[in-house]
N, C-alpha and C positions, 0 to 999 in steps of 0.2 A: 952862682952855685954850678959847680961841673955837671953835677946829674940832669939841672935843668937846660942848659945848654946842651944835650944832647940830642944829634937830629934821626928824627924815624919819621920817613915817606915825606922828606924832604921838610919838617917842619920841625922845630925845637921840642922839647917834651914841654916847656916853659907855655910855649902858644898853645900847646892841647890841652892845658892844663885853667888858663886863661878862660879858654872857648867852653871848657866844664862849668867852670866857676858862674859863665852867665847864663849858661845855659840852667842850672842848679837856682842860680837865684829868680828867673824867670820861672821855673817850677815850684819855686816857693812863694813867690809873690804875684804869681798871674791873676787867683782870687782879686787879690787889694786892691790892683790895677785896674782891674776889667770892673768891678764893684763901682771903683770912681770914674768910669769914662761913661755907665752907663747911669749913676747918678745924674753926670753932665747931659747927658742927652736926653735924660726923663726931666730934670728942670726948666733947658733950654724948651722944654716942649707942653712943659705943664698948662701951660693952656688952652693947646688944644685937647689935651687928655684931663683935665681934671676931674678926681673922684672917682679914677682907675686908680688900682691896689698899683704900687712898687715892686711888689713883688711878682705879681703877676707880669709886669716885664722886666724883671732881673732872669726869672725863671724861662725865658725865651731869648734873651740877650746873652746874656753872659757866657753860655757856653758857647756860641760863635766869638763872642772876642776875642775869648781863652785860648782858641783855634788858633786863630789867626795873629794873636802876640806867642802862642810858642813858634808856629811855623815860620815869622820874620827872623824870630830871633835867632832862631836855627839857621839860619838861610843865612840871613847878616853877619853869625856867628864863624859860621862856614867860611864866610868871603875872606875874613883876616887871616885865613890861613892860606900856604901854597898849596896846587893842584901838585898832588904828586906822581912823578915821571912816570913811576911804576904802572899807574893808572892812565896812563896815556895810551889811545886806540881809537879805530876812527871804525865807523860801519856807512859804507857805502857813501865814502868822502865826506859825513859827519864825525866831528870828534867827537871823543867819550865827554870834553869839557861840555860842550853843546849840548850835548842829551842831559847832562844833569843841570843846565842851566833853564834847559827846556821844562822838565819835572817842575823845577821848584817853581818858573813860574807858573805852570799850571795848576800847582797846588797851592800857591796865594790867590790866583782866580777863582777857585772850586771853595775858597775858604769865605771869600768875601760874596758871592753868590749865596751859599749858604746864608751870612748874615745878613743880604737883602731880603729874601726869601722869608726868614724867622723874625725880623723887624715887618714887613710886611702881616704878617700873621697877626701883630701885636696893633697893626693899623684895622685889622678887620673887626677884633675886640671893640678896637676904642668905636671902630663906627658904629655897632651893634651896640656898647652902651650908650652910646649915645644917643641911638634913634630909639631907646625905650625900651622898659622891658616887657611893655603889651603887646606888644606886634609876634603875629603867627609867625611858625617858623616855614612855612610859606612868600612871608614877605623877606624874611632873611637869606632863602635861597639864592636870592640875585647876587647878593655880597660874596658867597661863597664860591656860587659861579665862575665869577670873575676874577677870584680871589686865584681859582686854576687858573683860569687861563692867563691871567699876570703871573703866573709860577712858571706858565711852560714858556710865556716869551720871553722872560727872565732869563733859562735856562739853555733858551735857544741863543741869547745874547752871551752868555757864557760859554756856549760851545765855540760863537766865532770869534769873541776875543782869545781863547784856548790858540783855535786853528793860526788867527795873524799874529799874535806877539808868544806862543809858545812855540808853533809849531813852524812860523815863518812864512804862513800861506798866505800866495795875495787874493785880498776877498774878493776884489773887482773879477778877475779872472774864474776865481769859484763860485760868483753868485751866478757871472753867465754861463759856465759849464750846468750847474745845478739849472738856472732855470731851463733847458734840455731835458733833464734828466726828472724834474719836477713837471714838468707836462706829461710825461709817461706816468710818473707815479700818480698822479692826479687823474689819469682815466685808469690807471689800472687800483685805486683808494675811491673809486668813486663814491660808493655808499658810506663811505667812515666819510668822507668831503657833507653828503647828505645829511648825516646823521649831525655833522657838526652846527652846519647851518638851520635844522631844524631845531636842535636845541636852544639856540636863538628866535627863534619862531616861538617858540613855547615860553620866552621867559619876557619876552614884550608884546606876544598876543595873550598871554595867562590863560588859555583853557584849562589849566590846572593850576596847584602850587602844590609844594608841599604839606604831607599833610592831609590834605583830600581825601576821598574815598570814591575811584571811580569803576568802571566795569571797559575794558577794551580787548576790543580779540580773542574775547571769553576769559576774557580774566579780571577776577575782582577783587579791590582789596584797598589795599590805604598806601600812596606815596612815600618812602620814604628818602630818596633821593634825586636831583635829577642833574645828572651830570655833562660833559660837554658828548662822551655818545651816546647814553643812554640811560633809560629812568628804572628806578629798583620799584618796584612793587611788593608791598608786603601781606596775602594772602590769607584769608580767616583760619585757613592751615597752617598760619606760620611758616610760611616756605616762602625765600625771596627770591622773587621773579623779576629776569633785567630783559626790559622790552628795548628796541633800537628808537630812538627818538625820530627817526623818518615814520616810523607807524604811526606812534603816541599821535604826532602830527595827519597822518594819510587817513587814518582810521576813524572809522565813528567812535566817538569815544562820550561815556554818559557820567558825568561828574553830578554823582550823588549829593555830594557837601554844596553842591547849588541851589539844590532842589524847593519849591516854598515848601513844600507838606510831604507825608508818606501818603499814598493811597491805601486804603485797607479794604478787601473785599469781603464778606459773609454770606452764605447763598444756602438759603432755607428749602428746603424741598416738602411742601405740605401733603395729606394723603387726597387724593381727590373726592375724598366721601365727605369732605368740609365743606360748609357751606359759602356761601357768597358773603352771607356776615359773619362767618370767622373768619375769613379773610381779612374784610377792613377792620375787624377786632385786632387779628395780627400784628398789620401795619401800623396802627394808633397805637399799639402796648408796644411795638417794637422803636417806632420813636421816641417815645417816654422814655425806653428805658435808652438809648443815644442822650436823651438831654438831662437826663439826670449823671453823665460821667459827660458832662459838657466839659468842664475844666480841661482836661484830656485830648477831647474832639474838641477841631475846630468846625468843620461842617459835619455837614450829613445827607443823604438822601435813601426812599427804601419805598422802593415801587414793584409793582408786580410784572416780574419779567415776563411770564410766559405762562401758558395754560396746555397742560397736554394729557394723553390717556394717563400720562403715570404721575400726574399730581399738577399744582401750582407751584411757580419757582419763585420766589422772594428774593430780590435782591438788595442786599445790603452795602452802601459804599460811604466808609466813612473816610476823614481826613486828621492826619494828627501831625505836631509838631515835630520837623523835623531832626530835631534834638533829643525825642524819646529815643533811648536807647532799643538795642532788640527786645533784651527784657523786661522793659516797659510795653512794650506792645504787644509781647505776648503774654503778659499779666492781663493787662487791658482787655486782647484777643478771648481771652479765659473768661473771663468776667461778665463780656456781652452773651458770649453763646452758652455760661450757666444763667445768666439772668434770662434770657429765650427759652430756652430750656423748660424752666419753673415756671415762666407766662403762658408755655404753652400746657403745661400740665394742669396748672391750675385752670383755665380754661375751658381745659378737655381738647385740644386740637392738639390733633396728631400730626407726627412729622418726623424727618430725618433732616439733620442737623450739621453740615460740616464747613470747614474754615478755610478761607485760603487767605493769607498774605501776599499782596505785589509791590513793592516797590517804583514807583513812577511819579512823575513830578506831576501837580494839581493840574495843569495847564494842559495834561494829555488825559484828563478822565473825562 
């Protein structure tokens, strides 16, 4: 046909017409395609995953394939056609053909980086159901960890295939310019370099995990991340706080979710016009009532701290399970100091009454 023989930018209107056609049919069937490659790859591998959903890796696979079979095909599509003259031009002794050779391959690298990276992803899955689904997400942390930082050397591996087969650089020659130029950056990154390697400090000595609830640097609250610079703290305010992982490390740091027990303080102030046996009346009804909300407390002790002009001081120190929540403890907290309370009224011993909470592990009362 005369019309398809017709040349525009050096190419038949027949061959652009061709290059649509697969291009068009590669948009219509990249689904079908990519659905069966990634079929193939979840069978080849069913057992090491088995008992993971299909879907849950179609739904991470398939749109990198999808990627990367339109992007060949465009590319491939491209090839069967001529460069046309009109487009010919060089910038600074590169040609125009060379720059768009360069592109493409750096957008099949960027394509398939992406699909290690999201395969990858679907390898963290599989290890996380695999190790159970009772494990804190403190002991899941380490996976995630590493899960970056296998992303960023991924990605670093991607920039230098980019730089030697797109861009033409020889790596030999750029790794020894860089390491020059990476010794400066390395004293002038020093605490991000710190900050890296204490987040490894922190993930195979375990002063913490996620999850936790500790107190550092005046701040208290519950972990919710810990990443390669630094760890998220999530605050009884709700407000999230990113400490640098060289502290978390440097610093005292008091990990509550360790702790055996709460301590609990209660400190009676009697009037000094009481006698010596309402005193150890005191003591004996104030133990009673400790052992009767025994379930609760684990210990107890309640001795007479001190004797002075402005009365006798009673001290109270119980011990309860770490797992009581706040509002268990201050239910609890309520409880002993209306039941002392009514001991002492029904007794007739007078007194003033007040409560303090501390938090500290058993091994320091």
């Amino acid at each position: 046909m005369p019309f398809l023989d017709r040349v525009f930018l050096d190419n038949t209107i027949g061959n652009y017409m061709i290059v649509a056609i697969i291009i068009l049919l590669i948009v219509i069937l990249k689904r079908i395609i990519s659905k069966y490659f990634t079929a193939l790859i979840f069978k080849l591998g069913k057992t090491q995953w088995e008992g993971m959903s299909k879907q849950e890796f179609d739904s991470i696979t398939i749109a990198p394939i999808e990627r990367i079979l339109m992007v060949m095909t465009i590319i491939f599509s491209f090839g069967w056609l001529n460069f046309p003259h009109e487009l010919e031009f060089s910038i600074h002794n590169v040609s125009s053909r060379e720059i768009l050779d360069s592109i493409a391959t750096a957008v099949i690298i960027i394509c398939i980086v992406s699909l290690v990276i999201r395969f990858m992803d679907f390898l963290v899955m599989v290890i996380r159901y695999n190790s159970g689904v009772k494990k804190t997400p403190g002991e899941y942390q380490l996976i995630f960890f590493f899960k970056d930082f296998i992303r960023v050397i991924i990605i670093i591996f991607g920039i230098i295939f980019i730089l030697k087969y797109s861009l033409k650089v020889e790596i030999g020659n750029l790794l020894t310019g860089l390491s020059i130029v990476g010794a400066a950056l390395a004293l002038s990154a020093r605490e991000s370099l710190e900050n890296l390697i204490a987040s490894f400090v922190i993930f195979f000595d375990k002063p913490f995990e996620t999850g936790d609830s500790i107190r550092v640097n005046n701040v208290k609250g519950t972990v919710e991340r810990i990443g390669l610079r630094s760890t998220r703290v999530r605050t009884a305010e709700k407000s999230l706080v990113t400490i640098p992982n060289k502290q978390m490390v440097d610093s005292i740091l008091d990990n509550w979710s360790e702790r055996d027990s709460v301590r609990n303080e209660i400190k009676i102030q009697l009037s000094p016009t009481n006698s010596s046996g309402d005193l150890e009346k005191a003591i004996k009804k104030i133990k009673e009532i400790l052992t009767s909300t025994s379930t609760k407390i684990i210990s107890y002790t309640v001795h007479l701290q001190e004797i002075s002009t402005e009365g006798a001081l009673i001290m109270l120190i119980y011990f309860t399970e770490k797992d009581l929540t706040a509002e268990g403890m201050n239910i609890l907290l309520e409880q002993i100091n209306l039941s002392v309370k009514k001991m002492l009224e029904e007794n007739e011993i007078s007194s003033a009454i007040t409560g303090k909470v501390t938090f500290v592990s058993a091994g320091n009362a």
